[in-house]
KOLNUFI-849203 format. One record per residue: residue number from 1; residue in three letters; x, y, z of N, C-alpha, C in turn. Coordinates in steps of 0.05 Angstrom, whole numbers. Layout:
! residues N
<dopa resi="NUM" resn="ALA" n_c1="X" n_c2="Y" n_c3="Z" ca_c1="X" ca_c2="Y" ca_c3="Z" c_c1="X" c_c2="Y" c_c3="Z"/>
...
! end
This chain:
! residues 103
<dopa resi="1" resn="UNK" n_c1="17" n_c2="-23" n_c3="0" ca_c1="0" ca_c2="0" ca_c3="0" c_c1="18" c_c2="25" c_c3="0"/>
<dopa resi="2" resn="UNK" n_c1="16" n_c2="44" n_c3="-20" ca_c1="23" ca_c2="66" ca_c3="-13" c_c1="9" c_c2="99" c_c3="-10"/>
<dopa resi="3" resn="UNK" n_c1="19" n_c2="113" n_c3="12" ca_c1="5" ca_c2="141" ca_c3="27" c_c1="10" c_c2="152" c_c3="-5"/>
<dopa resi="4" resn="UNK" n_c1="-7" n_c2="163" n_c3="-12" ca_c1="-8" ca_c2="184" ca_c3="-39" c_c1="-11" c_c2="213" c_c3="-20"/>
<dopa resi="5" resn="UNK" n_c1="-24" n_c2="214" n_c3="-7" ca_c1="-37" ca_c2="241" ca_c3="-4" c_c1="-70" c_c2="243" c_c3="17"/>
<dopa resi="6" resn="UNK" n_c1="-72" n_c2="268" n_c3="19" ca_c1="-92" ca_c2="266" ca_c3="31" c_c1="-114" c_c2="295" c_c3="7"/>
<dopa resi="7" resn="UNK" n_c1="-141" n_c2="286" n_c3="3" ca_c1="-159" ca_c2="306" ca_c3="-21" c_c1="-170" c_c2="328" c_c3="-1"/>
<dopa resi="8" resn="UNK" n_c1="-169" n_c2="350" n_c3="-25" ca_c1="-178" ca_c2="375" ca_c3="-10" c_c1="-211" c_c2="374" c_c3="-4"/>
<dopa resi="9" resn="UNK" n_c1="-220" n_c2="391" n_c3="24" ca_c1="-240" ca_c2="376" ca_c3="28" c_c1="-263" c_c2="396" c_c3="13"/>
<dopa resi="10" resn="UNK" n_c1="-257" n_c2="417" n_c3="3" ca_c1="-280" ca_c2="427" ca_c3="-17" c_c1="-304" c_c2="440" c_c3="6"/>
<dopa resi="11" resn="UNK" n_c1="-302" n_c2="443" n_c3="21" ca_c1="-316" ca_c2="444" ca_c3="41" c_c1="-307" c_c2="478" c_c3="51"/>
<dopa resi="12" resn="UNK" n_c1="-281" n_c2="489" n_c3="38" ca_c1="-269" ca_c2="510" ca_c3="57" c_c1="-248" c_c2="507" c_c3="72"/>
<dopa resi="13" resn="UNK" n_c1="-251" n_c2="494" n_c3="83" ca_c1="-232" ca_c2="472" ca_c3="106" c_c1="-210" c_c2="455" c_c3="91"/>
<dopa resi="14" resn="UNK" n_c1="-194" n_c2="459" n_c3="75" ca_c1="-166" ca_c2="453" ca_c3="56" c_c1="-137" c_c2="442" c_c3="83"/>
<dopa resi="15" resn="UNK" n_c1="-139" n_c2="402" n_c3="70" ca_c1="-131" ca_c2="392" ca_c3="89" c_c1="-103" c_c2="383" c_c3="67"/>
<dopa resi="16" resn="UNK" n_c1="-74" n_c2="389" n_c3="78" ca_c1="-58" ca_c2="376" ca_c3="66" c_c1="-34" c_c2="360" c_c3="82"/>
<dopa resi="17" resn="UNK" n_c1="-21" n_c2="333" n_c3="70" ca_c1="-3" ca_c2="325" ca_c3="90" c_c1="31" c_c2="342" c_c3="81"/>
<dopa resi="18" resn="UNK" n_c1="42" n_c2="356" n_c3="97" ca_c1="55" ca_c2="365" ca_c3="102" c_c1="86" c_c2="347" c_c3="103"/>
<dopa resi="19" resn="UNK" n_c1="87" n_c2="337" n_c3="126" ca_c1="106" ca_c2="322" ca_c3="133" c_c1="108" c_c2="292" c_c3="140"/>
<dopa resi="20" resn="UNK" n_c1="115" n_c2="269" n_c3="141" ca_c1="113" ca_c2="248" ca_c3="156" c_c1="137" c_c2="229" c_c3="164"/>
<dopa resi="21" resn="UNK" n_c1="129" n_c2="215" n_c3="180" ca_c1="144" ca_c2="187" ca_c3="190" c_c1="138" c_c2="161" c_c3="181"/>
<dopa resi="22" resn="UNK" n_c1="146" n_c2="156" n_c3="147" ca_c1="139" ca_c2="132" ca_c3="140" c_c1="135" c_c2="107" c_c3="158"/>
<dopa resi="23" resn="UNK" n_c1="148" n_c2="98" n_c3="176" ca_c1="143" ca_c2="79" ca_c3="181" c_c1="151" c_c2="68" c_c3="220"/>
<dopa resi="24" resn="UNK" n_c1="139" n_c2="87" n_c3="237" ca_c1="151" ca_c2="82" ca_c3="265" c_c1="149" c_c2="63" c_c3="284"/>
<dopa resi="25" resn="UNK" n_c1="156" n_c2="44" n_c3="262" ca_c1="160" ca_c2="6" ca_c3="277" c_c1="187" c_c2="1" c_c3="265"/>
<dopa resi="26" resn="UNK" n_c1="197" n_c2="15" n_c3="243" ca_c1="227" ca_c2="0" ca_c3="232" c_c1="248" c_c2="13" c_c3="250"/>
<dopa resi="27" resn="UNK" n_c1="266" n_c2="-5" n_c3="260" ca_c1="290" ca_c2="-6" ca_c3="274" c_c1="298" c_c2="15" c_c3="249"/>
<dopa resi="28" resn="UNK" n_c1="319" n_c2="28" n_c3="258" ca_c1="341" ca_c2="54" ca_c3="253" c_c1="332" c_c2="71" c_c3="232"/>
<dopa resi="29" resn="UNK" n_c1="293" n_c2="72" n_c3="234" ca_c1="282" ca_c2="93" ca_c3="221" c_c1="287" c_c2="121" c_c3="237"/>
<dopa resi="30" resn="UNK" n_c1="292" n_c2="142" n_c3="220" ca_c1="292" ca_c2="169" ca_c3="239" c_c1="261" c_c2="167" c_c3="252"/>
<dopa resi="31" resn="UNK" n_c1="267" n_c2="188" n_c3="273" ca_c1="246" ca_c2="175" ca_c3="291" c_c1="232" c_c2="226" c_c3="288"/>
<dopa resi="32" resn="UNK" n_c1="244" n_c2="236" n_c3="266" ca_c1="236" ca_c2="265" ca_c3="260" c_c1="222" c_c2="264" c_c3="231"/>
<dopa resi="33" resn="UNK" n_c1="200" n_c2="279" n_c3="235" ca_c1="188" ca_c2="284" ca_c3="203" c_c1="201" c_c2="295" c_c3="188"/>
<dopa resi="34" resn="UNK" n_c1="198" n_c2="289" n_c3="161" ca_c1="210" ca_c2="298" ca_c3="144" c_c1="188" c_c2="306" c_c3="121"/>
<dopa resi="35" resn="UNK" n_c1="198" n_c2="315" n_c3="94" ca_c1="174" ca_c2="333" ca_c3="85" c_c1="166" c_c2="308" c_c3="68"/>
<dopa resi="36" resn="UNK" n_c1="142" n_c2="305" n_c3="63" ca_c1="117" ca_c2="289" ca_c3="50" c_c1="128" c_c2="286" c_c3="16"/>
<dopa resi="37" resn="UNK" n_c1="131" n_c2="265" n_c3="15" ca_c1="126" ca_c2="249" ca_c3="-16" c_c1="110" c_c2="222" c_c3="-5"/>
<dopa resi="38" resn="UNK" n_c1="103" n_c2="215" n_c3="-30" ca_c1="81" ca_c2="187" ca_c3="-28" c_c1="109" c_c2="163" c_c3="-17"/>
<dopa resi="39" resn="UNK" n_c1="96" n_c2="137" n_c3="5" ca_c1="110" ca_c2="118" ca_c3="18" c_c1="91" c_c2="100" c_c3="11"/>
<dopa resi="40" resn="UNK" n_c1="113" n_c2="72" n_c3="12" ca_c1="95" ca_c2="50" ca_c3="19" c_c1="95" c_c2="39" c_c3="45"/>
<dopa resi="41" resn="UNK" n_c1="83" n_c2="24" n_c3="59" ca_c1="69" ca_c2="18" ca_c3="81" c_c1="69" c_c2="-6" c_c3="83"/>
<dopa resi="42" resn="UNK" n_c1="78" n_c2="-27" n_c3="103" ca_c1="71" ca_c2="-52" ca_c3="100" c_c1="61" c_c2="-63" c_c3="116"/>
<dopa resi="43" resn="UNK" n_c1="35" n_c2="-82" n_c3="121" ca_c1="16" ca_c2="-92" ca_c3="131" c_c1="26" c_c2="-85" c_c3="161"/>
<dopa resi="44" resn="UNK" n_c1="4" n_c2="-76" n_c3="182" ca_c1="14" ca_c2="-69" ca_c3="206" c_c1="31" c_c2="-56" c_c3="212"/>
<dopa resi="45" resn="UNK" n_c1="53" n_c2="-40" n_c3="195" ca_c1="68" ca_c2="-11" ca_c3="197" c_c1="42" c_c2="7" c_c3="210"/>
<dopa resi="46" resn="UNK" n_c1="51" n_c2="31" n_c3="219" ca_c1="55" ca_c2="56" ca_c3="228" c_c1="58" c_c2="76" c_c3="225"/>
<dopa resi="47" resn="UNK" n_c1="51" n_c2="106" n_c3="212" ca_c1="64" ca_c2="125" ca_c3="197" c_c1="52" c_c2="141" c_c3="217"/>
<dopa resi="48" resn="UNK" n_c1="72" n_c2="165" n_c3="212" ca_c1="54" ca_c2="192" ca_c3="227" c_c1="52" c_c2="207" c_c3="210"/>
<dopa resi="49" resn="UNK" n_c1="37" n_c2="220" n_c3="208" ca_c1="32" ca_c2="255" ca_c3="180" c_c1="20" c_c2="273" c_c3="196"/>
<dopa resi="50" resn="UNK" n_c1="40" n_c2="306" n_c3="187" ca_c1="36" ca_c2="322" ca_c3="204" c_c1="19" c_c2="339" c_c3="177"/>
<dopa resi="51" resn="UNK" n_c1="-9" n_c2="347" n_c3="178" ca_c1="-25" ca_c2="357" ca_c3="173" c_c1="-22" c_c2="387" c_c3="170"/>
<dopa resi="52" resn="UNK" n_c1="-31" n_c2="406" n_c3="148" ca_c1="-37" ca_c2="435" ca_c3="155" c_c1="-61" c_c2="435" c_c3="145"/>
<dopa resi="53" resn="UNK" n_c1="-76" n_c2="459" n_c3="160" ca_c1="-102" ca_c2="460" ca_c3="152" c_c1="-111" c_c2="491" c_c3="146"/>
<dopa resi="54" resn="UNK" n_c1="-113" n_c2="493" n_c3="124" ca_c1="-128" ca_c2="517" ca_c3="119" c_c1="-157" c_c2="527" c_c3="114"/>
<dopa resi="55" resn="UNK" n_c1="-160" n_c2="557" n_c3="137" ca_c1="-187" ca_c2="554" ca_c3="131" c_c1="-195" c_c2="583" c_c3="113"/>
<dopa resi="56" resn="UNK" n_c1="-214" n_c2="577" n_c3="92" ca_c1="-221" ca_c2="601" ca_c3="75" c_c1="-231" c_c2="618" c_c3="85"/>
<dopa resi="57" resn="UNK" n_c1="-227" n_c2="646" n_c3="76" ca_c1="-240" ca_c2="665" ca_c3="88" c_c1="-268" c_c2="677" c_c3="89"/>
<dopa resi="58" resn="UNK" n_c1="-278" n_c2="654" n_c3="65" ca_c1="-303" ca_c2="645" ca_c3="59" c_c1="-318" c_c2="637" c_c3="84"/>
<dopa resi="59" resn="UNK" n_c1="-300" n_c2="613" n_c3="97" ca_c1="-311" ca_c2="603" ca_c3="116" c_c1="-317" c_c2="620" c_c3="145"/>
<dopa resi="60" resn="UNK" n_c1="-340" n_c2="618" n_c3="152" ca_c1="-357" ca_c2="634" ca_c3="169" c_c1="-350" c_c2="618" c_c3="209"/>
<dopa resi="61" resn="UNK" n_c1="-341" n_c2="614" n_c3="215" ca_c1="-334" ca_c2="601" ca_c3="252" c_c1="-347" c_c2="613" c_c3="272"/>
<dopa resi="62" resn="UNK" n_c1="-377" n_c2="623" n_c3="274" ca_c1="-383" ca_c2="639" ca_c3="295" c_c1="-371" c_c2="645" c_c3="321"/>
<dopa resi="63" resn="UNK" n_c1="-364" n_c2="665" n_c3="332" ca_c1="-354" ca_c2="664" ca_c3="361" c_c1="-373" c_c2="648" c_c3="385"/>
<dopa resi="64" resn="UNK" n_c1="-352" n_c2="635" n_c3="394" ca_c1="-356" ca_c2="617" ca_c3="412" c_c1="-380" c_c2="595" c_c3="401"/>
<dopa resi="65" resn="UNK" n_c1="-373" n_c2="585" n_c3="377" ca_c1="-376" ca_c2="559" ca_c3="360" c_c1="-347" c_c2="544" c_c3="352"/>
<dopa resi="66" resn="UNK" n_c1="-356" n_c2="520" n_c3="346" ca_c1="-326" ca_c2="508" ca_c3="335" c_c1="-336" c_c2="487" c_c3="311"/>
<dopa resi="67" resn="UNK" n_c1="-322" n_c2="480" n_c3="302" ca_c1="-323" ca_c2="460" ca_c3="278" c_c1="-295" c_c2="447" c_c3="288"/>
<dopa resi="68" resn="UNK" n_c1="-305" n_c2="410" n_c3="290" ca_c1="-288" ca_c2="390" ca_c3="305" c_c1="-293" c_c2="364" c_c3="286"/>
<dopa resi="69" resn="UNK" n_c1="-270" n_c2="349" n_c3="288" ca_c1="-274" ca_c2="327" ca_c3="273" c_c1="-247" c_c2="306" c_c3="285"/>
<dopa resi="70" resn="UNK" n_c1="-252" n_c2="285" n_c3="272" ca_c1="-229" ca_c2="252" ca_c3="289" c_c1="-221" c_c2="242" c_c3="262"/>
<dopa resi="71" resn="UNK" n_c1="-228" n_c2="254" n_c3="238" ca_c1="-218" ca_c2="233" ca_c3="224" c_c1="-210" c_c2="245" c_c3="201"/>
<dopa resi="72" resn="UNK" n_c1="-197" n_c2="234" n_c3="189" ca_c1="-184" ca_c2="254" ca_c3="163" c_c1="-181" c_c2="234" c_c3="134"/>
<dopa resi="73" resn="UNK" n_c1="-191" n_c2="241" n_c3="116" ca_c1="-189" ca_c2="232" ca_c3="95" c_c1="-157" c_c2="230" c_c3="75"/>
<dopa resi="74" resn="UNK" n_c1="-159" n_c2="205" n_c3="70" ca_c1="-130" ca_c2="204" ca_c3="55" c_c1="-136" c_c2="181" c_c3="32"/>
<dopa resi="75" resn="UNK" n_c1="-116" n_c2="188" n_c3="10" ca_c1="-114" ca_c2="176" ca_c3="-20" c_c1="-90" c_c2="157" c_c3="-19"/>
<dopa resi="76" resn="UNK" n_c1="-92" n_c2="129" n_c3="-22" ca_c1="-76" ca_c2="111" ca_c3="-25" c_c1="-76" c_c2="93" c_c3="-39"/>
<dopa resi="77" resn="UNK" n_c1="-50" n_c2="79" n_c3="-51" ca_c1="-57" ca_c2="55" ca_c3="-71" c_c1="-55" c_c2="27" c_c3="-67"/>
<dopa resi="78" resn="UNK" n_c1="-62" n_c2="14" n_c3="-79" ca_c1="-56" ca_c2="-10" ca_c3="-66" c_c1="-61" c_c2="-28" c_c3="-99"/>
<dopa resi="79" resn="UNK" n_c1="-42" n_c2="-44" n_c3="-96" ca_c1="-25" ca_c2="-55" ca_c3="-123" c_c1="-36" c_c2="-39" c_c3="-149"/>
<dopa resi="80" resn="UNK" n_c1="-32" n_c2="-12" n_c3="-147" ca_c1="-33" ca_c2="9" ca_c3="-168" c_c1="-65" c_c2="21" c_c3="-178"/>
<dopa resi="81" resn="UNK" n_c1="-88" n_c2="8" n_c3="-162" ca_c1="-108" ca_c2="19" ca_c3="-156" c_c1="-115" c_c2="45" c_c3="-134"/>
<dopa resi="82" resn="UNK" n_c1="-131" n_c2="65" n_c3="-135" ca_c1="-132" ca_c2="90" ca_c3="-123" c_c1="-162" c_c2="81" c_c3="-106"/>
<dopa resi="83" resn="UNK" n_c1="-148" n_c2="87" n_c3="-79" ca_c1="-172" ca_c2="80" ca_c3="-60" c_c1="-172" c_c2="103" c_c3="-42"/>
<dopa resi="84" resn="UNK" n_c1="-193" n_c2="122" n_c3="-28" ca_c1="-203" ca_c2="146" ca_c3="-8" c_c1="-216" c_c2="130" c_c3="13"/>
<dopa resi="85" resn="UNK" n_c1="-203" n_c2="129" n_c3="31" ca_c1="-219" ca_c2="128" ca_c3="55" c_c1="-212" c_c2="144" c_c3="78"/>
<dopa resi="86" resn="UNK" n_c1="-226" n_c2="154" n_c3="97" ca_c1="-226" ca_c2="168" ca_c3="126" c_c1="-216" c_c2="145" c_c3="143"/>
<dopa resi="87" resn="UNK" n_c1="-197" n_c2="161" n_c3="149" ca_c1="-182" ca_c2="150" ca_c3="176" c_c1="-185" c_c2="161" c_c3="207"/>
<dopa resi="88" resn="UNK" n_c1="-191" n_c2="148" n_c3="230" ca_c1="-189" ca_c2="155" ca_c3="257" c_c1="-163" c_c2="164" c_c3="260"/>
<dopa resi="89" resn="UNK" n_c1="-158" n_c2="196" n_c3="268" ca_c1="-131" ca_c2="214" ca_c3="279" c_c1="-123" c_c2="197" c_c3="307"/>
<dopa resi="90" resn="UNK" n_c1="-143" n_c2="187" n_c3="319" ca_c1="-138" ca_c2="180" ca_c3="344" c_c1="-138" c_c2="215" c_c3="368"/>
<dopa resi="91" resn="UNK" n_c1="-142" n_c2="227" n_c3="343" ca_c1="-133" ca_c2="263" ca_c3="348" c_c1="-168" c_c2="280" c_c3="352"/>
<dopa resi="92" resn="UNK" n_c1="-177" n_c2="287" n_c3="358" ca_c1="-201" ca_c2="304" ca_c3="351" c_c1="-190" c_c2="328" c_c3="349"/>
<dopa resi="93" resn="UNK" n_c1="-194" n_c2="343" n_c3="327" ca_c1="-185" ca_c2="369" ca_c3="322" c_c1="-205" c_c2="395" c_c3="325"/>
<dopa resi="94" resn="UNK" n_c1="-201" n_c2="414" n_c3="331" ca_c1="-220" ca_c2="428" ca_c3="339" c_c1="-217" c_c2="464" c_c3="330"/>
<dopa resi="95" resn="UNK" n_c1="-227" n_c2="477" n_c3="315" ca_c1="-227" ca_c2="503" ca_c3="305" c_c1="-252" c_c2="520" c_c3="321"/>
<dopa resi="96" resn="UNK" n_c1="-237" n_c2="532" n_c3="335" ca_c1="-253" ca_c2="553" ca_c3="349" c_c1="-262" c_c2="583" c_c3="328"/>
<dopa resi="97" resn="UNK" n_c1="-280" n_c2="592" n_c3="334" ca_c1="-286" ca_c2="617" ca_c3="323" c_c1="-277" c_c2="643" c_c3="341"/>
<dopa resi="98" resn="UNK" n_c1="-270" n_c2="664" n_c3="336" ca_c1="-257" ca_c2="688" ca_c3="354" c_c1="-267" c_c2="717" c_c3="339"/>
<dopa resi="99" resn="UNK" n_c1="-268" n_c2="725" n_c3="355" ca_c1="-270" ca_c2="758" ca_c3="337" c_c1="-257" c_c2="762" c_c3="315"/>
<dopa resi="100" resn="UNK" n_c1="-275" n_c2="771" n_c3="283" ca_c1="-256" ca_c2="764" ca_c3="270" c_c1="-232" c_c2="795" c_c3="264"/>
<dopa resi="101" resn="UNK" n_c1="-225" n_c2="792" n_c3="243" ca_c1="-187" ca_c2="806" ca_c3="243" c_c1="-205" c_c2="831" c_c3="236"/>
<dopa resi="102" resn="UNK" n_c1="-181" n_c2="850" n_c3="232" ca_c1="-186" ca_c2="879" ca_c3="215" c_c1="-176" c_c2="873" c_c3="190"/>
<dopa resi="103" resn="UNK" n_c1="-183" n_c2="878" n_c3="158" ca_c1="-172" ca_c2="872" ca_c3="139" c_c1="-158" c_c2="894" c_c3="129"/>
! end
């Protein structure tokens, strides 16, 4: 199986993987992220991906509302077929709304 990527969510909310740790079960893997190209993965491996998230200015966060989520969508292949599924972060992520800026 290999990490391709993770799809933008079209939503406002623009999710990309940034950095990762191919694989943090292999003996004398660096154990620091490094920047994101597509990995393969082998059954019961481990990766970490460090996520950025951008939000449009489109998008509206009322004060003292939040928009929260556990799971994050990612693009991977598996013997050269393209498969999307949501994954559990094990993470709940959480975007607060605040007064917004001066432009």
């Amino acid at each position: 199986m290999t990490i391709e990527g993770a799809p933008d969510g079209g939503d406002g909310i623009d999710r990309h993987i940034v950095r990762a740790i191919p694989d943090l079960n292999r003996p004398g893997e660096p154990s620091s992220f490094r920047s994101f190209e597509p990995f393969a993965i082998q059954p019961g491996g481990e990766a970490a991906l460090e996520m950025e998230i951008r939000v449009s200015h489109r998008v509206c966060i009322s004060r003292n509302s939040a928009v929260s989520w556990f799971e994050e969508p990612l693009i991977f292949t598996v013997l050269g077929i393209e498969r999307r599924r949501s994954v559990e972060t094990e993470v709940q992520i959480n975007l607060r709304g605040t007064e917004p800026r001066e432009r």
